[in-house]
ZABARO-918723 format. One record per residue (C-alpha): residue in three letters; x, y, z. Coordinates in steps of 0.001 Angstrom, whole numbers, padded with zeros to 6 digits, always signed. Layout:
// residues N
ALAXYZ...
// end
This chain:
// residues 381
UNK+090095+225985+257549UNK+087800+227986+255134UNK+089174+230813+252904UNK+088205+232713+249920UNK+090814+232057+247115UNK+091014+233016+243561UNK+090341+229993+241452UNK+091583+229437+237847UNK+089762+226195+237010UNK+091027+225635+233661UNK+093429+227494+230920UNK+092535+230854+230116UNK+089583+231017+232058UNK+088540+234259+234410UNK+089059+234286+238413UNK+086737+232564+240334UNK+086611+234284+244178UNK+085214+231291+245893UNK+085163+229205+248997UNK+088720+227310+249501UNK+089769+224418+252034UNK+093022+225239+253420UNK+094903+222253+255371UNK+096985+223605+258675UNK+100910+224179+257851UNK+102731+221405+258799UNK+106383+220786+260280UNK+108499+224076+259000UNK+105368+225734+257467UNK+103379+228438+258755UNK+099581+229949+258353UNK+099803+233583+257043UNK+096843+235966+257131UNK+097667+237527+252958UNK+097095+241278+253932UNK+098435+242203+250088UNK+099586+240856+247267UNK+100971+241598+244052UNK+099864+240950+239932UNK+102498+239969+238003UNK+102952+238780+234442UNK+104323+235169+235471UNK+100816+234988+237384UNK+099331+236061+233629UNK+100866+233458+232153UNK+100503+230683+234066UNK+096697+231649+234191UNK+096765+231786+230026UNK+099854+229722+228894UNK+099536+226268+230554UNK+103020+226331+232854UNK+100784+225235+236076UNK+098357+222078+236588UNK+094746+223525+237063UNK+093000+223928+239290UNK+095048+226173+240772UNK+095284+229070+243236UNK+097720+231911+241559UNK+099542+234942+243272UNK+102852+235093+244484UNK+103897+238286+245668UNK+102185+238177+248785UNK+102437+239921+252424UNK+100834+239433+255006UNK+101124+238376+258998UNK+101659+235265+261046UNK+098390+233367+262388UNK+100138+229954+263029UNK+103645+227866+263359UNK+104126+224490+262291UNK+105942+222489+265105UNK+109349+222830+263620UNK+109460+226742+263230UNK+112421+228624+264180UNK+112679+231466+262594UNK+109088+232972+262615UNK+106404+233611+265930UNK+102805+234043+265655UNK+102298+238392+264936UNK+104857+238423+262613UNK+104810+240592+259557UNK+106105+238525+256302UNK+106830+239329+252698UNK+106482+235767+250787UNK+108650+235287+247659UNK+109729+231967+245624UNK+110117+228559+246879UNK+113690+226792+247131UNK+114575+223768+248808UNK+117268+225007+251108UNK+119427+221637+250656UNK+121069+221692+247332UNK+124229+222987+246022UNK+123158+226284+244561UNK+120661+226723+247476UNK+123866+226266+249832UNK+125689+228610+248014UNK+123685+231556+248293UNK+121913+231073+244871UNK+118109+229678+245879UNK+116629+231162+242030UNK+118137+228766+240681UNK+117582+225394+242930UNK+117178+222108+241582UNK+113836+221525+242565UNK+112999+225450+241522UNK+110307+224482+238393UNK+108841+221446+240700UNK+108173+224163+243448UNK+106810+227129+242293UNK+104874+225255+238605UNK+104760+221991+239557UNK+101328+222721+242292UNK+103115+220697+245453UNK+104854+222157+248701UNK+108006+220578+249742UNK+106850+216792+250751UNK+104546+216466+247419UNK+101427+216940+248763UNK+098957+219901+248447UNK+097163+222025+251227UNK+094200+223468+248805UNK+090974+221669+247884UNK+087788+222748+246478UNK+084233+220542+245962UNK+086132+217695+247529UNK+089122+217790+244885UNK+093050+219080+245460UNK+093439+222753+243854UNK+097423+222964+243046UNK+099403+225804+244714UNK+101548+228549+243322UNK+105301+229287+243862UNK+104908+227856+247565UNK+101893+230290+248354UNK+098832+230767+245766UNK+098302+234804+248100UNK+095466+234916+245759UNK+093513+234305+248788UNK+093065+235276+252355UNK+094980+232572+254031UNK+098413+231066+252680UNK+100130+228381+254288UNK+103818+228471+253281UNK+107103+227028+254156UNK+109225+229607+256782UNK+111938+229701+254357UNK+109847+231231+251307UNK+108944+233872+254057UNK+110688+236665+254999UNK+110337+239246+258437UNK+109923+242783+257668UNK+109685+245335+260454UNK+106645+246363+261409UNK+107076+250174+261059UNK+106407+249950+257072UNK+102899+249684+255495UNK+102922+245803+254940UNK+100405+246125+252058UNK+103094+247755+249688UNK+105858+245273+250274UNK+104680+242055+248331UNK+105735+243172+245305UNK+109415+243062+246713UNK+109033+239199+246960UNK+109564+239319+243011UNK+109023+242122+240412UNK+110803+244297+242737UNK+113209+242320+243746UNK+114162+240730+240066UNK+114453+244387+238917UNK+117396+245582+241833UNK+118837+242191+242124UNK+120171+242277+238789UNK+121528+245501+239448UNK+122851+245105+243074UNK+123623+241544+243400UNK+124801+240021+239415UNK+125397+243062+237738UNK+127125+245580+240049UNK+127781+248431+238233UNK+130770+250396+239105UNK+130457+253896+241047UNK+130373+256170+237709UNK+129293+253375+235083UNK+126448+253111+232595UNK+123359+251397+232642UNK+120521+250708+229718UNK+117293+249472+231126UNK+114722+248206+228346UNK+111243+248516+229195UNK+110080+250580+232462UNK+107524+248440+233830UNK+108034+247495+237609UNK+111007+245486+237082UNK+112580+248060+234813UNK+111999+250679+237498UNK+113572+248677+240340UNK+115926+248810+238320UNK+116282+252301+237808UNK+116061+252915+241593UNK+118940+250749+242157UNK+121148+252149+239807UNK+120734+255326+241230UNK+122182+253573+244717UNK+124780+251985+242998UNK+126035+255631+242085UNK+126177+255156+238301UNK+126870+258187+236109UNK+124381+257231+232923UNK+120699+255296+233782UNK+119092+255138+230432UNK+115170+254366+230529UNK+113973+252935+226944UNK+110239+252504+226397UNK+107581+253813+224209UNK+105713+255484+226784UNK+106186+259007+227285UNK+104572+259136+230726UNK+106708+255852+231386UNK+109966+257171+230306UNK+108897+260701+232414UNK+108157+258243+235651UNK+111293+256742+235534UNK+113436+259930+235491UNK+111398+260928+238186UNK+112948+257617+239887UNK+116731+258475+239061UNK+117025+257623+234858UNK+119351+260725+233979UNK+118421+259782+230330UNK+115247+258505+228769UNK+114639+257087+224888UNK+111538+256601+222895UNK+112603+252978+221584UNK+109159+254135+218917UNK+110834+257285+217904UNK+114321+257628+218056UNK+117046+255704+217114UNK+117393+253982+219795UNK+121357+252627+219450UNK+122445+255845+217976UNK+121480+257857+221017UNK+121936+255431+223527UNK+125937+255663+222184UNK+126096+259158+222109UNK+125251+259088+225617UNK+127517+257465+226885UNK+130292+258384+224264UNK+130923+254654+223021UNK+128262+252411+224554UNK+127308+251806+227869UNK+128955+249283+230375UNK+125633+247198+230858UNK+122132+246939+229957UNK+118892+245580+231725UNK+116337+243654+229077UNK+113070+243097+231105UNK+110044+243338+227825UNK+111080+239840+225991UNK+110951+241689+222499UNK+113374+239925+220109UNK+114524+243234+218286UNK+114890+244804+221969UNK+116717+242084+223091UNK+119536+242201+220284UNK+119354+246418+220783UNK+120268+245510+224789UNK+123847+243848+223259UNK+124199+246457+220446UNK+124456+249583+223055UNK+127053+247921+225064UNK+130701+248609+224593UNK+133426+246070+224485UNK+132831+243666+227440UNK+129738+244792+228128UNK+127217+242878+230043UNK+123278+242330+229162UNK+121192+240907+231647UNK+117852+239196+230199UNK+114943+239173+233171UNK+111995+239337+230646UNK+110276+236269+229199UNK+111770+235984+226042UNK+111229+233356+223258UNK+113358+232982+220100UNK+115707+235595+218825UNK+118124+235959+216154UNK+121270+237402+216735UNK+124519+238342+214598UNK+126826+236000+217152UNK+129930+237625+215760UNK+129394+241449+215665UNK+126780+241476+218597UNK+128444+239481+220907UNK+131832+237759+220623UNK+133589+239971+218072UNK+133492+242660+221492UNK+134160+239962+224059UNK+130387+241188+224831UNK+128362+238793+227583UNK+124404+237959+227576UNK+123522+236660+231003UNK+119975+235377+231958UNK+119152+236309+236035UNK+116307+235116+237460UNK+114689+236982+240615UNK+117245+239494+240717UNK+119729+236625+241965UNK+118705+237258+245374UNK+118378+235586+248374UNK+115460+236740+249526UNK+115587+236857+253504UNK+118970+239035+252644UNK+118160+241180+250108UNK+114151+242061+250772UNK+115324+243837+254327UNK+117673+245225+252380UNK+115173+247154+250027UNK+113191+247893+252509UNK+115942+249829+254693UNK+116716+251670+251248UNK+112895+252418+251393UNK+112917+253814+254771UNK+115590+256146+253982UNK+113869+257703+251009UNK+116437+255751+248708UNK+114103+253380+246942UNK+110418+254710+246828UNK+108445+251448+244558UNK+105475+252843+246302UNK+105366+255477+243848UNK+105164+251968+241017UNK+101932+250714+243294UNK+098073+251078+242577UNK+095626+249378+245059UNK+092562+247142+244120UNK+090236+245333+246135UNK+090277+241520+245668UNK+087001+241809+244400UNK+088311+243674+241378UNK+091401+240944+240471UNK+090226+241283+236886UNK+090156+244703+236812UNK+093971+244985+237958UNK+095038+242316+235157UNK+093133+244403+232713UNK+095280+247439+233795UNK+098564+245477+234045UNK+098092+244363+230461UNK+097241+247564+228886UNK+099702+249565+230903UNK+097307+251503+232395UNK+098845+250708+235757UNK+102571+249858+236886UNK+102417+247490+240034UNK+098507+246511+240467UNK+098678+245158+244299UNK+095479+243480+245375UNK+094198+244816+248934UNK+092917+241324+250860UNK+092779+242240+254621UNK+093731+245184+256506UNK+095591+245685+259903UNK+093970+247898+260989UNK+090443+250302+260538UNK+093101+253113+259647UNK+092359+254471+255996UNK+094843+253814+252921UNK+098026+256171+252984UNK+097120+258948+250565UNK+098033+258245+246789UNK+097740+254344+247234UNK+093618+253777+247577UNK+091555+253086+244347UNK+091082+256260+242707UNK+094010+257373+243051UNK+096010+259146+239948UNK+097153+256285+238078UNK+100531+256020+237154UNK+101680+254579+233280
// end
C-alpha cells in the first residue's frame, strides 16, 4: 500500500515527507494506522550520527490503531488501540527471562533496518528504505511485529501515549523496575528532560522521602517539582554535590544520569552514599573517573539500564493505570506538532524549547485536541 513516510535519504540530511510503499504484515505482524508518535534523541542521532543504514524511515515511539492481522496473530484484532515500543526477538535467554532490552538480536532489530525474517517492508523509487526499531511511525502506516505492540484501553487519548513506548518508559523503568527505591529513600535525577521527569513521577509512586531534580533550567527544575521533585539544583549555579549532601544528610541512596555529560556523570556517583546505586540511561561517551574514591572505596555501584528495563506489554498498562488515576500525568511533558512540521519539533527538542515534541499523524476522530496539547499551546521548558 501507499503511505506518506518521513524519509532520511542520507546522513544528516533534513526529512523528506514523501510517498512510501508499504508491503502487508506478514505471519505475526500487523498493519497499524500511526495516529501519534513521539521525537526522541535516539531518532536525532540515528538521523545525524550514522547508527542506521539509509535510506531509512525513523520514529519509534509510535501509537496508533489496528487496520490489519497477519495470519498468525493472537494477541491483537483489527480496532485495536496500540502503543509500539522496541523490537526483541521473544526466543532468547534474556527475552525468556523477562529482560527483552537487552536481547541478543536487540542492535540487529531496532539499527540494523530488517524485521524479524531479514527482509524489509519499505521501498521508495523502486529501492528498499530500511526500518526503525521494528516500526519507522514516522509515517502514516507501520507494519510491526504483535510483540513490539502493546493494547492500551481505549478510554485514554491514544495520541499522548507513544512516548511511553520509550522516553517514558526508560525514565520510570529505572525507577520502578531496576532501581526500586525503598518507601522513604533518596533519589538524584540528572537532567529533567522527558526521561528525567518520568523519572521524577515515579519516584513520587515509589514513596521516596528526597527526589532531587538537577538541571540548568530554572523553568525545568520549577516543572519538575511541579511533578513531585521535593528538591531542585541549578547544576550551573550551585554546588551541586555540596547541596545535594546536605539534603539528604550524607548522600542519597541512588541517582538517575539521563544528559550523557562526563562531569555529570561522575557528580551522579559522588552524591551517593556508601552502596549507593547510579543508573546511566543517557548516551554517554568517555568519562574519567577516580575508580577508588568514586566508586569502590564506598562499595558504590554504576549500572547502565536500557528502556527502563521493562517489558513493555507489562509495564506500559502499568503507566497508563498510574495515568488514569492522576498518579503519573507525562501529558503535562507533551507538545503537539503536525507531521508537516517534523523539523520544527526537532528544532524545539534540541534547543529545549519543548519537553516531549509528539508528532500528530491521523486523528480518531473530528473531535478537537484536549485543551493544553494543540500547537500553540504554552510551551513547556
Amino acid at each position: 500500500m501507499k503511505i506518506r513516510a518521513a524519509v532520511t535519504a542520507t546522513q544528516g540530511q533534513p526529512f523528506d515527507l514523501k510517498d512510501v510503499e508499504l508491503a502487508s504484515p506478514k505471519g505475526d505482524e500487523i498493519l497499524v494506522r500511526v495516529v501519534a508518535t513521539g521525537v526522541c534523541h535516539t531518532d536525532a542521532a540515528a538521523r545525524d550520527l550514522g547508527i542506521a543504514p539509509y535510506p531509512i524511515v525513523l520514529g519509534h515511539e509510535g501509537a496508533g490503531v489496528v487496520e490489519q492481522i497477519g495470519d498468525n496473530v493472537r494477541d491483537m484484532e483489527v480496532g485495536d488501540h496500540v502503543v509500539l515500543s522496541f523490537a526483541h526477538c521473544g526466543h532468547c535467554s534474556h527475552c525468556l527471562t523477562g529482560h527483552p532490552t537487552v536481547c541478543e538480536r536487540g542492535g540487529e532489530l531496532n539499527f540494523g533496518g530488517v524485521m524479524d525474517d531479514g527482509s524489509k517492508r519499505l521501498s521508495c523509487d523502486g529501492h528498499d528504505v530500511a526500518t526503525f526499531f521494528g516500526q519507522s511511525s514516522f509515517a502514516t502506516h507501520a507494519v510491526v511485529s504483535e510483540r513490539n505492540a502493546v493494547k492500551v484501553d481505549s478510554d485514554v487519548d491514544l495520541a499522548l501515549l507513544g512516548p511511553l513506548g520509550c522516553g517514558i518508559q526508560t525514565g520510570a523503568g529505572t525507577i520502578l523496575n531496576r532501581l526500586k527505591p525503598g518507601f522513604g529513600d533518596s533519589l538524584v535525577v540528572f537532567g529533567c528532560g522527558a526521561v528525567g521527569l518520568s523519572a521524577v513521577m515515579a519516584a513520587k509512586i515509589a514513596g521516596c522521602k528526597n527526589i532531587i531534580a538537577v538541571d540548568l533550567h530554572e523553568s525545568r527544575l520549577e516543572l519538575a517539582q511541579e511533578l513531585g521533585a521535593t528538591h531542585s539544583v541549578n547544576s550551573k549555579t550551585e554546588d551541586l554535590v555540596g547541596e545535594i549532601k546536605r539534603i539528604t544528610d550524607g548522600g542519597s541512596e541512588f541517582s538517575l544520569e539521563a544528559t550523557g555529560v562526563p562531569m555529570l556523570v561522575r557528580s551522579s556517583l559522588q552524591v551517593l552514599r556508601p552502596l549507593g546505586t547510579s543508573a546511566i540511561v543517557g548516551l554517554t561517551h568517555d568519562v574519567t573517573l577516580d575508580v577508588h574514591h568514586d566508586l569502590m572505596a564506598e562499595g558504590k555501584s554504576m549500572i547502565g539500564v536500557i528502556e527502563g528495563d521493562a517489558v513493555p506489554r507489562v509495564f506500559i498498562p502499568r503507566l497508563v493505570g498510574y495515568y488514569k488515576e492522576g498518579r503519573f500525568p507525562f501529558d503535562k511533558l507533551i507538545q503537539m506538532y503536525d507531521f508537516d512540521d517534523i523539523e520544527q519539533a526537532f528544532a524545539d527538542s534540541k534547543s529545549g524549547l519543548t519537553v516531549k515534541p509528539v508528532l500528530r499523524i491521523s486523528s480518531l476522530s473530528s473531535a478537537p485536541a484536549p485543551p493544553g496539547l494543540n500547537r500553540k499551546a504554552p510551551v513547556r521548558h
